[in-house]
C-alpha positions as CSV (number, residue, x, y, z in Angstrom):
1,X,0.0,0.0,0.0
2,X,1.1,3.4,-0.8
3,X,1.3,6.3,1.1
4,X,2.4,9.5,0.6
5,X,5.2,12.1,2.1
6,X,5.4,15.6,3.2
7,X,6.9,16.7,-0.3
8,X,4.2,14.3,-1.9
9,X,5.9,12.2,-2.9
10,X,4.3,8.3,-2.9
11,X,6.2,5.5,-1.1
12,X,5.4,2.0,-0.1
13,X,4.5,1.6,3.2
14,X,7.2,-0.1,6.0
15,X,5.9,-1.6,8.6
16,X,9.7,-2.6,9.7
17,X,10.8,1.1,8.8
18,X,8.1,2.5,11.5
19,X,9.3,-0.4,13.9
20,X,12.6,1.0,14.0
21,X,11.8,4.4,14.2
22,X,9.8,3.3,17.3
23,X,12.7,1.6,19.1
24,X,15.5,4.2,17.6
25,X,13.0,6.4,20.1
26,X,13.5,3.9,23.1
27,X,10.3,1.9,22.7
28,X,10.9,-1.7,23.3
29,X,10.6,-4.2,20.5
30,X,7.3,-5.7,21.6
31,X,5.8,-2.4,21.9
32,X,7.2,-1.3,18.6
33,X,5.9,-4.7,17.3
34,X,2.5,-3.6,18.7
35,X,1.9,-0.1,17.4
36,X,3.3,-1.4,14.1
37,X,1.3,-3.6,13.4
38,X,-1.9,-2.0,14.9
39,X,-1.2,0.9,12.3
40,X,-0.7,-1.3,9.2
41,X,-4.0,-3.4,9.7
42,X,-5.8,-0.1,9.7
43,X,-3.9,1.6,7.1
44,X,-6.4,2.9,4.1
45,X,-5.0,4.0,0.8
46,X,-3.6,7.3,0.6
47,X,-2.8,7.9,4.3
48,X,0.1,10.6,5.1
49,X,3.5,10.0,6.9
50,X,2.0,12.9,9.0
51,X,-1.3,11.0,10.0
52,X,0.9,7.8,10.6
53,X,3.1,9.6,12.7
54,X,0.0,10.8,14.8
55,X,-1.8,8.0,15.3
56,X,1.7,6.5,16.7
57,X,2.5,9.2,18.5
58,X,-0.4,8.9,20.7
59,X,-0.2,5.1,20.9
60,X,3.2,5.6,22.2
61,X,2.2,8.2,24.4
62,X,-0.3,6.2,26.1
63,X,2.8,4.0,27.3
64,X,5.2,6.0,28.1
65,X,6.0,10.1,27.8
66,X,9.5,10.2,27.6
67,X,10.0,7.8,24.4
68,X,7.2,9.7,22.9
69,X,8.8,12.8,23.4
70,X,11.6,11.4,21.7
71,X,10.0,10.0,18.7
72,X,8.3,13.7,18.3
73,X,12.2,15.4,17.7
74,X,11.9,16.5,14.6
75,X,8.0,17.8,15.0
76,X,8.8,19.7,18.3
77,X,12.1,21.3,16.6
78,X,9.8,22.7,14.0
79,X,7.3,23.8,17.0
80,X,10.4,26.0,18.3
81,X,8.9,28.7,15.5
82,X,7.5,30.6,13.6
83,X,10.7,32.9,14.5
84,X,14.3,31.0,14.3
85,X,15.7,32.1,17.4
86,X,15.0,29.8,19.8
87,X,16.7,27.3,17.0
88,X,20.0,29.4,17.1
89,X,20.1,29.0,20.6
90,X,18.9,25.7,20.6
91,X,22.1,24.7,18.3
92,X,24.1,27.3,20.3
93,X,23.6,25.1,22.9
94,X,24.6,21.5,21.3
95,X,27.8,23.3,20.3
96,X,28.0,24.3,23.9
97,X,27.5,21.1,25.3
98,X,30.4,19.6,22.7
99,X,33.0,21.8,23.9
100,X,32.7,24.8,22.0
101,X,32.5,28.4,23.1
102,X,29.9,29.8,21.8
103,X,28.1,33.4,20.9
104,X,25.0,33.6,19.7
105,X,23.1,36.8,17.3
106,X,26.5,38.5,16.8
107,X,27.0,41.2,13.8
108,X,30.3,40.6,12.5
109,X,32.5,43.2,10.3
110,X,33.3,41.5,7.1
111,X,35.6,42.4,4.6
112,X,33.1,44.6,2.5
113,X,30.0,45.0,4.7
114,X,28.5,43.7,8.2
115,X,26.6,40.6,8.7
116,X,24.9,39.2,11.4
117,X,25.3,35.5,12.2
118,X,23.6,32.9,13.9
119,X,26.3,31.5,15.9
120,X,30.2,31.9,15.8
121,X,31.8,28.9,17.5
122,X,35.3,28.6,18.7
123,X,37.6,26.1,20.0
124,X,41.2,25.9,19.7
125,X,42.6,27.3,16.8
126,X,38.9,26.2,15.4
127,X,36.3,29.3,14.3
128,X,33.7,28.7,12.4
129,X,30.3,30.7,11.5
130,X,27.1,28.6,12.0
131,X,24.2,30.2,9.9
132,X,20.9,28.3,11.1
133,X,18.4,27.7,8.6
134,X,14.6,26.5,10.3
135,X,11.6,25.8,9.1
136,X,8.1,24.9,10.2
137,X,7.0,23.0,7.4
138,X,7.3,19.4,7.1
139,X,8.2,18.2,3.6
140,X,11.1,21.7,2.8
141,X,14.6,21.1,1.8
142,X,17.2,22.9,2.0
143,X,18.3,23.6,-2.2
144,X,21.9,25.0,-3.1
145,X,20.8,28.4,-3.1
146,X,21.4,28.2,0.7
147,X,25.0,26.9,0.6
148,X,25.6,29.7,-1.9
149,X,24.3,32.6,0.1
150,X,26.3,31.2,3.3
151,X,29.6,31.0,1.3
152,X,29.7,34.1,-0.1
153,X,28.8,35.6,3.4
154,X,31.5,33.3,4.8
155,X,34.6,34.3,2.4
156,X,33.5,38.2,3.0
157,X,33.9,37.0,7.2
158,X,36.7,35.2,6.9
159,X,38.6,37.7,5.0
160,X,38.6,40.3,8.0
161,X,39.2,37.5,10.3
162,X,42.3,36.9,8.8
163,X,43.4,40.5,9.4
164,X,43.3,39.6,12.9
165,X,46.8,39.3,14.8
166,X,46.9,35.4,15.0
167,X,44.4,34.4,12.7
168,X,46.2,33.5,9.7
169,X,47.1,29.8,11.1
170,X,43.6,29.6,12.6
171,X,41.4,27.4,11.1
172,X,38.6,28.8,9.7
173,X,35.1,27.4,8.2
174,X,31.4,28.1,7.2
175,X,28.6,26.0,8.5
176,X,24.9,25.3,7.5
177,X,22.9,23.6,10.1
178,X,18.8,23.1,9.1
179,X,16.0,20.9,10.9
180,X,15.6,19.9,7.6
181,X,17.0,18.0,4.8
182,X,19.3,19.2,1.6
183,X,18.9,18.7,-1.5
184,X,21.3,16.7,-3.3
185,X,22.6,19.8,-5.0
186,X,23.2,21.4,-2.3
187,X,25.0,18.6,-0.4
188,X,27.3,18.6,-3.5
189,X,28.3,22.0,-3.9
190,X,28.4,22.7,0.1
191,X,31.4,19.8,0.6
192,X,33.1,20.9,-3.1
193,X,33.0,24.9,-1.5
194,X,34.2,23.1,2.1
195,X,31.7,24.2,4.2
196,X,30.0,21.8,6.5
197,X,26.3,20.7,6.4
198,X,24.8,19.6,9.4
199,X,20.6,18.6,8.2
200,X,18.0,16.1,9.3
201,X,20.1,12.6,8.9
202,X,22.9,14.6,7.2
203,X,26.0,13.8,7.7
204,X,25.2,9.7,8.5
205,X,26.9,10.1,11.8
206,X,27.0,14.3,13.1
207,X,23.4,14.6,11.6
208,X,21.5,17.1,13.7
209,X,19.3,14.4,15.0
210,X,22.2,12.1,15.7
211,X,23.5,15.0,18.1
212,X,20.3,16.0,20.0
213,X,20.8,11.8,20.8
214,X,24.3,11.3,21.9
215,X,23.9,14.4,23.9
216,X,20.1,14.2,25.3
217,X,19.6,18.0,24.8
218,X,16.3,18.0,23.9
219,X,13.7,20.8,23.0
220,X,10.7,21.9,26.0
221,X,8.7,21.3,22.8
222,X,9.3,17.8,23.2
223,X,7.3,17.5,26.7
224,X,4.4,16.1,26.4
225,X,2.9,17.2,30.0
226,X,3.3,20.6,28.9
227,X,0.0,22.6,27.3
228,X,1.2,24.4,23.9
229,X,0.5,27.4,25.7
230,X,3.0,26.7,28.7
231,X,5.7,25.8,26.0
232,X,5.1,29.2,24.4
233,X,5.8,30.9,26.8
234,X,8.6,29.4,27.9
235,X,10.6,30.1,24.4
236,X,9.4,33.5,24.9
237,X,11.1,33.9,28.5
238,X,14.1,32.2,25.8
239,X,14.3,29.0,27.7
240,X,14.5,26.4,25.0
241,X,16.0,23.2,26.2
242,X,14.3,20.6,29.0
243,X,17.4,20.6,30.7
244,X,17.0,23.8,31.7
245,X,13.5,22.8,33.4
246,X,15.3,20.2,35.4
247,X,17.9,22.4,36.8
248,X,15.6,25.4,37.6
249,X,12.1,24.4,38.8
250,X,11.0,28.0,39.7
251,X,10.5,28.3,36.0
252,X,7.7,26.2,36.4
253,X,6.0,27.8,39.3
254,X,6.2,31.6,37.4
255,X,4.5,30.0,34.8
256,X,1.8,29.5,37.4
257,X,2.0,25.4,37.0
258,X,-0.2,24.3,39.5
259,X,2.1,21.9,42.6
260,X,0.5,18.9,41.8
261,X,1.4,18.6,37.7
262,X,5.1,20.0,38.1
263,X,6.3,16.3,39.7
264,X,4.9,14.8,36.4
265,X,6.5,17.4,34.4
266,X,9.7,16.9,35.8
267,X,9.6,13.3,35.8
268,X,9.6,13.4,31.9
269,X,12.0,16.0,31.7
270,X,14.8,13.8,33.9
271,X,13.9,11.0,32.0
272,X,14.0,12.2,28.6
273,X,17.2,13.6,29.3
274,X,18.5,10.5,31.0
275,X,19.2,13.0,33.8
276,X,20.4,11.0,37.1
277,X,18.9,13.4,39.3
278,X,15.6,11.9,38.6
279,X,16.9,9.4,40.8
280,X,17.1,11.5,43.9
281,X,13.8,12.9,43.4
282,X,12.3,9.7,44.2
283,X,13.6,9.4,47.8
C-alpha cells in the first residue's frame, strides 16, 4: 500500500521502517511490534506519513511520555517557530554542550559589509560561523541556493578575520545547520565549496538528530505534560531546552503550573534527558 510524504511524494509503506523508528526512540521491541502492526492493519489507501506519525505518536504516548517525546524530535524542533531564534540558541547550545564556546546573534565586520550571524563557534585554533536555517513546514529542503548565500557571506567573514593578529594559522570554516534535509545539489556543492552541512540525517553520523541523541539535549517542545501554551511561553522567556527545566524548577511555578502537575513534568524532563537526578527525586 502506498502512502504519501510531506513533499508528496508516494512511497510503499514499511511496517519494519516505523518499527525501527519506534525503538530508535527507546520503545521496546514488543511495543514497537505492537503499534506497528496496529497501524498497518488499519492503514487505508492514501494515508500521510504525518497522519501515521500521529496516530503512533499517541499510541506511544499512552505508554510511556518520555519515548514519545523522543520519537516527536523532529515535529517539536519545527514547534520552536514561527521565528528562528529559539533554533540558534537551541544549536548554540549543542555546540556548547560539545565543547565549543559559543556566541550567539552577533553582527560581525566582514571584509566589504556587516553581517549578522547565527552562531560563531570557537575552539582551539577552530572558528567557524554557524548560519541556522529552520523551518516549520514538514516536507522543505534545503536547495543550493542556501549553501551559496552562506559562502559568499562566509569568504566576505573570513577575509577580515584573517586581518586579525593570530588568525592567519587559525582554522577557519562556514557551517549550515537546518532541521531539515538538503537537496542533493546542495549537499554537493556545500562539501566541493568546504563548508560543513549539518541537516536532518545529514551527515550519517554528526546529523542534527544524531546529536540531539548522543547528547540528550532535547527541546521543551518535546514534553508532552506541557500545554502548547506553557511551551510558548517558555521560548518566549528564551528558555529552550528541558534541561533547563530540570535544573531550575521555579520556571515552572512563574509560569503559574499548579504543585500537583510540576512532579509529572519533571519526571519526563529527567527522564527524557537521562538526567540522574531523577533518581534523587524519588527518595
Amino acid at each position: 500500500m502506498y502512502i504519501q510524504k510531506a513533499s508528496g511524494e508516494k512511497v510503499p509503506f514499511s511496517e519494519v521502517k516505523l518499527r525501527k523508528s519506534l525503538v530508535k526512540a527507546g520503545a521496546e521491541k514488543k511495543l514497537a511490534n505492537e503499534i506497528a502492526h496496529q497501524i498497518g492493519k488499519n492503514l487505508v489507501p492514501g494515508s500521510s506519513t504525518q497522519q501515521i506519525y500521529e496516530e503512533a505518536f499517541v499510541l506511544l504516548a499512552n505508554k510511556s511520555q518520555p519515548v514519545a517525546g523522543k520519537y516527536k524530535l523532529k515535529a517539536a524542533i519545527m514547534e520552536l517557530g514561527p521565528s528562528g531564534f529559539p533554533f540558534e540558541r537551541y544549536v548554540g547550545a549543542i555546540l556548547k554542550y560539545q565543547g565549543f564556546d559559543v556566541q550567539v546573534g552577533q553582527i560581525i565586520q566582514g571584509h566589504c559589509v556587516s553581517h549578522e550571524i547565527d552562531v560563531i563557534a570557537l575552539m582551539g585554533d577552530q572558528h567557524f560561523m554557524v548560519e541556522c536555517k529552520f523551518h516549520n513546514r514538514p516536507g522543505f529542503r534545503c536547495d543550493v541556493k542556501i549553501p551559496l548565500y552562506i559562502q559568499s557571506r562566509f569568504l566576505d567573514i573570513e577575509k577580515q578575520w584573517l586581518l586579525i593578529p593570530g588568525h592567519g594559522t587559525k582554522f577557519h570554516q562556514g557551517w549550515v545547520v537546518t532541521n531539515t534535509r538538503f537537496t542533493s545539489d546542495a549537499i554537493q556543492y556545500g562539501t566541493c565549496a568546504g563548508l560543513h552541512l549539518v541537516g536532518w540525517n545529514y551527515p550519517p553520523k554528526r546529523s542534527l538528530n544524531g546529536m540531539i541523541d548522543a547528547a540528550g539535549l532535547y527541546p521543551i517542545t518535546c514534553l508532552t505534560s506541557l500545554t502548547k501554551a506553557e511551551k510558548g511561553k517558555l521560548l518566549e522567556s528564551d528558555i529552550v531546552l528541558c534541561q533547563e527545566l530540570c535544573d531550575h524548577e521555579e520556571l515552572l511555578h512563574k509560569l503559574g503550573i499548579s504543585q500537583e502537575r510540576i512532579p509529572t513534568i519533571l519526571k519526563e524532563g529527567y527522564e527524557l534527558c537521562h538526567n540522574p537526578a531523577y533518581q534523587n527525586t524519588l527518595k
